[in-house]
VONU-366714 format. One line per field, with one value per residue (C-alpha): residue number from 1; x, y, z. Coordinates in steps of 0.1 Angstrom, whole numbers. Example, Ala and Ser with C-alpha at 12.3 -4.5 7.8 and 13.67 -1.06 7.14 Angstrom:
<recs>
marmi: (1:2);
c1: (123:137);
c2: (-45:-11);
c3: (78:71);
</recs>
This chain:
<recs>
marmi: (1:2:3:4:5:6:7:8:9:10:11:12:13:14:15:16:17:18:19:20:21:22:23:24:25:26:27:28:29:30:31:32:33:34:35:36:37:38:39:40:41:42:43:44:45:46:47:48:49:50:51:52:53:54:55:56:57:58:59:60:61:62:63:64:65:66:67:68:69:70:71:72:73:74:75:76:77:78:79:80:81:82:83:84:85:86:87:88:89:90:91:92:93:94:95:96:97:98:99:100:101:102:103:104:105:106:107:108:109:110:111:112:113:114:115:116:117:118:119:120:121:122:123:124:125:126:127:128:129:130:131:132:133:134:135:136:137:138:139:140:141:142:143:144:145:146:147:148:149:150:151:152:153:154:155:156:157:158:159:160:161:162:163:164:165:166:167:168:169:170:171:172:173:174:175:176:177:178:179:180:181:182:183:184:185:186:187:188:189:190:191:192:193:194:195:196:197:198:199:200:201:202:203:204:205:206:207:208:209:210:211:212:213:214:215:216:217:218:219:220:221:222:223:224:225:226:227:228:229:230:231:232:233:234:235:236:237:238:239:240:241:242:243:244:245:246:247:248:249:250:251:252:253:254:255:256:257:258:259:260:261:262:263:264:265:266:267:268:269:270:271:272:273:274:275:276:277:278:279:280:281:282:283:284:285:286:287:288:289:290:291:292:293:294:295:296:297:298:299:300:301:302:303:304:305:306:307:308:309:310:311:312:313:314:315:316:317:318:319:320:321:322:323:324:325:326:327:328:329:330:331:332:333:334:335:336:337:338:339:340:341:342:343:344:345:346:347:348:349:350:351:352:353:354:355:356:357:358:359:360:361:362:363:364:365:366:367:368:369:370:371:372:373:374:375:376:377:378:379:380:381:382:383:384:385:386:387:388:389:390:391:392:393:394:395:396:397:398:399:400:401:402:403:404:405:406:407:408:409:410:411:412:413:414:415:416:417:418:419:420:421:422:423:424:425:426:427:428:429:430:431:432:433:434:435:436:437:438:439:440:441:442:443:444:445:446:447:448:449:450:451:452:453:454:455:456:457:458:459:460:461:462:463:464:465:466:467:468:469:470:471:472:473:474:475:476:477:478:479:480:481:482:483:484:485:486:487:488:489:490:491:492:493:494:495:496:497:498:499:500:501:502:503:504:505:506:507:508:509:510:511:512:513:514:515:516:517:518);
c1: (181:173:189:181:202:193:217:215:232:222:235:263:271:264:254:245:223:216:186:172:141:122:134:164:194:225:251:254:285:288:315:308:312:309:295:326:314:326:339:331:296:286:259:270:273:282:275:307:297:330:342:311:301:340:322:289:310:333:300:289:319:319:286:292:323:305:279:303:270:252:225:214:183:171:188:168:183:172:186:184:154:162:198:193:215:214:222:229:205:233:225:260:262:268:261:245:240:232:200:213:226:216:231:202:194:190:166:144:144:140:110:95:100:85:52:48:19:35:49:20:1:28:31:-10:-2:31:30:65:81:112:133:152:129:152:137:155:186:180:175:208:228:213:223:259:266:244:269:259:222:216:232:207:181:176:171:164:170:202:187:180:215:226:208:221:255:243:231:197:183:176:140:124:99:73:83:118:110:81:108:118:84:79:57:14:1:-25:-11:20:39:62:42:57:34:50:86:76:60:93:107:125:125:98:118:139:110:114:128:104:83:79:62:83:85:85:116:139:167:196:233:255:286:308:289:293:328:330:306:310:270:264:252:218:208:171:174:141:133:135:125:130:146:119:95:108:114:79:75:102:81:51:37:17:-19:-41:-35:-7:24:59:89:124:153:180:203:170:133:106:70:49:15:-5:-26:-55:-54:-37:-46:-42:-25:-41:-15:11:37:30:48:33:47:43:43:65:35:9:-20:-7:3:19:19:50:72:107:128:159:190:182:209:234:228:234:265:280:277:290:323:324:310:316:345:355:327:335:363:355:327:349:375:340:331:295:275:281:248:240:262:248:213:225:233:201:183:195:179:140:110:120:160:153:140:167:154:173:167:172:145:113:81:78:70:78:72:91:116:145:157:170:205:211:213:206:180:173:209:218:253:242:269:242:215:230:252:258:234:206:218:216:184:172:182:165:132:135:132:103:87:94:81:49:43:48:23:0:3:-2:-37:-46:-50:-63:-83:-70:-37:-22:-33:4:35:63:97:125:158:192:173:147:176:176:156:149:145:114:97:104:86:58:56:56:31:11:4:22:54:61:97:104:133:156:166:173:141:149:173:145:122:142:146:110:106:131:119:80:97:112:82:91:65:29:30:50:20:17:49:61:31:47:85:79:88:73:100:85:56:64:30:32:32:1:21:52:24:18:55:61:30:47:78:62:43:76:93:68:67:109:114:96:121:151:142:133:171:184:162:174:215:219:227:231:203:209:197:176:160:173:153:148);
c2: (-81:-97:-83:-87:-85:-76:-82:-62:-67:-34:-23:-6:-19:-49:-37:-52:-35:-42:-39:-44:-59:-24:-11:8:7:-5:-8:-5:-13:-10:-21:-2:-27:-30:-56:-73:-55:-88:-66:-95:-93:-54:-44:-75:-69:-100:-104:-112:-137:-145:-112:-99:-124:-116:-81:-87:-112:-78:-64:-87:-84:-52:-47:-77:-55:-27:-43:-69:-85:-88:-118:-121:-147:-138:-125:-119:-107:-83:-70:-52:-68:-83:-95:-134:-164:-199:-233:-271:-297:-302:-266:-251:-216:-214:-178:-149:-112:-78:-58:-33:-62:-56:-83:-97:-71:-95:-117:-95:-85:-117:-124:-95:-104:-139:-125:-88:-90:-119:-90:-74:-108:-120:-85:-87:-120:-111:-72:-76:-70:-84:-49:-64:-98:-134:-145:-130:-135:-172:-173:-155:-183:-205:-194:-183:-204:-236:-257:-237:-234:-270:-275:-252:-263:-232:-193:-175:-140:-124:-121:-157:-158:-143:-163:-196:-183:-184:-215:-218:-239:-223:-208:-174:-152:-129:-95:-104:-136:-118:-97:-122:-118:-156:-155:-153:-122:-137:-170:-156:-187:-193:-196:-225:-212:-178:-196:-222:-191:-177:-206:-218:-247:-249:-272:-239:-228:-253:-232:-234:-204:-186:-158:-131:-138:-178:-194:-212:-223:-219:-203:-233:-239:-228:-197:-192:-197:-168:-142:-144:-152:-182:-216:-222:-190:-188:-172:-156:-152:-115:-101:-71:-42:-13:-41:-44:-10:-4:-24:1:27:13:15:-20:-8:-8:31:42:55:55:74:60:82:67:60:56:70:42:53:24:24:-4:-26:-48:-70:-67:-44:-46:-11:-16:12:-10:20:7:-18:-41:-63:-80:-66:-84:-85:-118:-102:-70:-57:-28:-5:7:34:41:75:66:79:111:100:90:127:147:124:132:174:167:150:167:198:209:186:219:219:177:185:215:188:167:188:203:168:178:159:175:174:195:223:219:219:256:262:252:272:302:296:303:275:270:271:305:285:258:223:190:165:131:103:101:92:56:35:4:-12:10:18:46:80:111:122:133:177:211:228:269:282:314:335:350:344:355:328:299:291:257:262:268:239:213:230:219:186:181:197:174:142:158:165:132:113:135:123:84:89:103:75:54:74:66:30:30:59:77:97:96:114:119:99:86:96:77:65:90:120:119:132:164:189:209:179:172:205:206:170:180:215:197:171:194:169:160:142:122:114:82:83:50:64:24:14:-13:-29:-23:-43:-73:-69:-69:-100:-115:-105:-118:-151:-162:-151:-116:-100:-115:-104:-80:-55:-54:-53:-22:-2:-3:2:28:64:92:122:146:162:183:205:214:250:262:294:272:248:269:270:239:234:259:235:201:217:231:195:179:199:198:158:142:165:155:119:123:134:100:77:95:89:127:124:94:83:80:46:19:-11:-42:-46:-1);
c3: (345:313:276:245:215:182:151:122:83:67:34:45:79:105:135:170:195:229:249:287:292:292:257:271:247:267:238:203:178:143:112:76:50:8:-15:-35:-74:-100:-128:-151:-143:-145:-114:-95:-59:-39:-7:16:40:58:63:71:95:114:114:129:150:162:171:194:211:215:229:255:265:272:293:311:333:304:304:270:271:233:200:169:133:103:74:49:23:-14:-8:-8:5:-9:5:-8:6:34:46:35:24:-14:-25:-15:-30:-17:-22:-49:-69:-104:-124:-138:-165:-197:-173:-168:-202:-213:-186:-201:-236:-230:-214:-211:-190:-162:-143:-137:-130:-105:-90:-82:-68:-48:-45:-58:-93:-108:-102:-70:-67:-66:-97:-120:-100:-98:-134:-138:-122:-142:-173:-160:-126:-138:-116:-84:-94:-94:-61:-50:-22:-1:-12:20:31:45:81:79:73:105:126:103:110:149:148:136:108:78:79:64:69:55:65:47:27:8:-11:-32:-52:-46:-16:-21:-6:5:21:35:22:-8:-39:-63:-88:-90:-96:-120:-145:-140:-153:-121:-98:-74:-49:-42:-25:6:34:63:70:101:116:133:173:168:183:154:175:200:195:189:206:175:176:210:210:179:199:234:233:260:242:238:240:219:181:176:140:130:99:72:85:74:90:121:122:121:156:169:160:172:142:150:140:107:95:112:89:95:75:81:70:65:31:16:28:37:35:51:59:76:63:79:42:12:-12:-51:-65:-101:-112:-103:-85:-49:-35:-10:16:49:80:105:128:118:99:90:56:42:12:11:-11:-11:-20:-32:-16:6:36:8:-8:25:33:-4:-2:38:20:-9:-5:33:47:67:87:88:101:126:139:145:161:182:194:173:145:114:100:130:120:83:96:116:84:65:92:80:45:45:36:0:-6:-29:-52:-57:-68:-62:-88:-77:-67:-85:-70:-66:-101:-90:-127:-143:-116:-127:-117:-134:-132:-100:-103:-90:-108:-106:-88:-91:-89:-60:-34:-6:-22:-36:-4:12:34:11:-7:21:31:-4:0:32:14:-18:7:21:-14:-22:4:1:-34:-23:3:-19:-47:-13:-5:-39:-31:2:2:29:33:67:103:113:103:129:118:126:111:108:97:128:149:127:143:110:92:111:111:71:67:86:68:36:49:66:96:126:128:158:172:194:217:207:170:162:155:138:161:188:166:163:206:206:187:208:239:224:214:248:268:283:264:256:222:194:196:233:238:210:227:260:255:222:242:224:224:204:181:151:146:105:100:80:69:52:36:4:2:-4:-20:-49:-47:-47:-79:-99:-90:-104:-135:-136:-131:-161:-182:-164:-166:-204:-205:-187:-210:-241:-228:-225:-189:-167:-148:-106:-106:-131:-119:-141:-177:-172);
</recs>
């Protein structure tokens, strides 16, 4: 039997997944890891690539343990998008930075202040802005690591990194690459014309480009050595996490929608061409498949909400999981079920719809408790929690509508949250359509297998291939009866945010999260 490994460096952990030919997840290990904050430079979060590498190398180990007879003829890699890696002309790693890395505040101010219109002109171009593009993180080594900026000869993408580390020469590509904001939507290459009005360098721009599924390279012996992985085995170029996630899903079609839950919420929605949101809230990116785009929408910080009241909140019922052998977000979801459709009336402030020019968030709150012990419990506070990602995500796909004109059939659900049964049911009662489940819950992982497996011939394409292996596991009909609910709370939440984010920009409260320049 043939496997297929897939490599992921996430925002909070590096993970590696294995897969049989069929789709089947064999093995899966994971390490949690944090960005290195420099407390001279506030909002800087530096990437660690030697420990983290030892990581993802720990990983690999561990998953080739756990299938001993393992005969790995493909590995692929994704990552989380934004977080960038450079390289000298000699190919040697000189810096890299994590997604939420939000140094850069004065350059975008200063970008801004230069030209107030070239965001909007380079997002038109790009689909990008400069709220976690490279630019103005490029520009900030410039102006305080000038030394390591001119050494520069390579910017590429953190998955790019990962299959560097294994081996591979340094290439990028869309799905992932496009992030940057330096990429043409409409060429699906670097644009040197986006850098140089940026004021930057346009021979940074010279990493090779490369469709997911195209072979880059092979495992090298040092590599092999480190992993356990057999020399010469084919790296597969990979792609952006949501992305490939959306192959996982099989979401490989013009139309279809996908919502991953996870420590944030991805709304993407496929696109046949790239599309120009003239109200500039929308992001838009490449999908890892050739010739499909994606409008895409993000709510910030629903699985990083659950996971703080779980800790803070309810560590008894942590700990009685745990001593149970149970997932504690299935007790707190037994819990949540015994709140009705609406959380009497409690509303969670925390993500705004997507803006992606002017990208910020209220202070994260509770709005509308009561001292009612038999109301305001913990359940009908995590039930509210789950509804506010719901709420939110409705809103995105909305503003999404808005530019292609249609709003979606059904969405796929997938990610951490999928595996929460009420979860579901609330997203399609607040969507009022049907929410399909798939049965491997690592989508993305199963994405980058797919590109593997389409890269070293098992499969005659990425399309083909996700609609064969994707398993369906369940429908979620929307209950008509909850959809006036919700209706009642997605109207008060949007009557109750604008407020609470007037607070944060007036310094009254502290806003959850501001993109660099906000």
């Amino acid at each position: 039997m043939n496997h297929l490994l897939a490599l992921d460096a996430g925002t909070g952990s590096g993970r590696a997944v294995l897969f049989d030919a069929n789709g089947q997840q064999l093995a899966a290990a994971s390490r949690e890891w944090t960005h290195r904050s420099e407390p001279q430079y506030p909002g800087s979060m530096t990437f660690d690539r030697d420990h983290n590498w030892q990581l993802l190398v720990a990983c690999i180990r561990e998953v080739l343990d756990q299938v001993p007879q393992a005969n790995v003829v493909g590995v692929s890699t994704t990552s989380m998008r934004e977080g960038i890696a450079l390289y000298d002309a000699a190919g040697q790693e000189l810096w890299a930075c994590a997604n939420v890395d939000a140094r850069a505040i004065q350059e975008v101010r200063d970008l801004r202040q230069q030209d107030p219109e070239l965001e909007y002109r380079l997002y038109l171009r790009s689909g990008q802005t400069f709220a976690l593009g490279a630019a103005p993180r490029l520009l900030w080594l410039r102006r305080h690591e000038p030394e390591l900026y001119d050494r520069t000869a390579y910017v590429a993408m953190l998955s790019d990194w990962v299959a560097t580390r294994l081996g591979a020469p340094i290439m990028v590509d869309p799905s992932n690459g496009g992030t940057t904001g330096l990429f043409s939507l409409d060429s699906r290459r670097w644009d040197p014309a986006i850098a140089e009005a940026c004021g930057l360098r346009t021979d940074l721009l010279r990493a090779p480009v490369a469709e997911a599924g195209t072979v880059i390279g092979q495992v090298s012996a040092q590599a092999a050595e480190a992993t356990g992985l057999k020399q010469g085995t084919p790296i597969v170029m990979g792609g952006g996490d949501a992305q490939l996630g959306t192959i996982g899903v099989g979401a490989v079609e013009p139309g279809q929608a996908a919502v991953f839950g996870g420590s944030f919420w991805q709304q993407e929605v496929n696109l046949d061409r790239p599309l120009a949101d003239e109200s500039g809230r929308i992001r838009m990116n490449f999908h890892a498949v050739p010739d499909l785009w994606q409008a895409e929408a993000i709510v910030f910080f629903p699985g990083i909400a659950v996971r703080w009241f779980r800790d803070a909140i309810c560590s008894d019922i942590k700990a009685q999981a745990q001593a149970e052998g149970r997932d504690a977000y299935a007790l707190l979801e037994e819990m949540a079920a015994q709140t009705p459709p609406g959380a009497h009336g409690i509303l969670p402030i925390y993500s705004d719809a997507m803006d992606y020019m002017h990208w910020r968030h209220a202070a994260p709150s509770f709005l509308n408790l009561t001292v009612d012990p038999t109301l305001t419990t913990r359940g009908a506070l995590f039930r509210a929690l789950q509804e506010n990602a719901a709420i939110v995500t409705r809103a995105n796909l909305e503003r999404i509508a808005q530019v292609t004109g249609a709003y979606p059939s059904h969405v796929i659900f997938a990610s951490g949250a999928s595996k929460g049964p009420l979860w579901c049911q609330i997203l399609a009662d607040v969507l009022q359509v049907p929410v399909h489940t798939r049965v491997v819950k690592e989508a993305t992982a199963l994405g980058a297998a797919i590109c593997a497996g389409a890269g070293v011939g098992l499969y005659p394409d990425i399309p083909s291939a996700a609609q064969e292996l994707v398993q369906e596991e369940r429908i979620y009909q929307p209950d008509p009866v909850n959809g006036p609910v919700y209706e009642e709370v997605f109207q008060r939440w949007q009557a109750a945010y604008p407020v609470q984010l007037a607070l944060a920009d007036q310094g009254v409260t502290t806003s959850m999260w501001r993109a660099p320049g906000e």
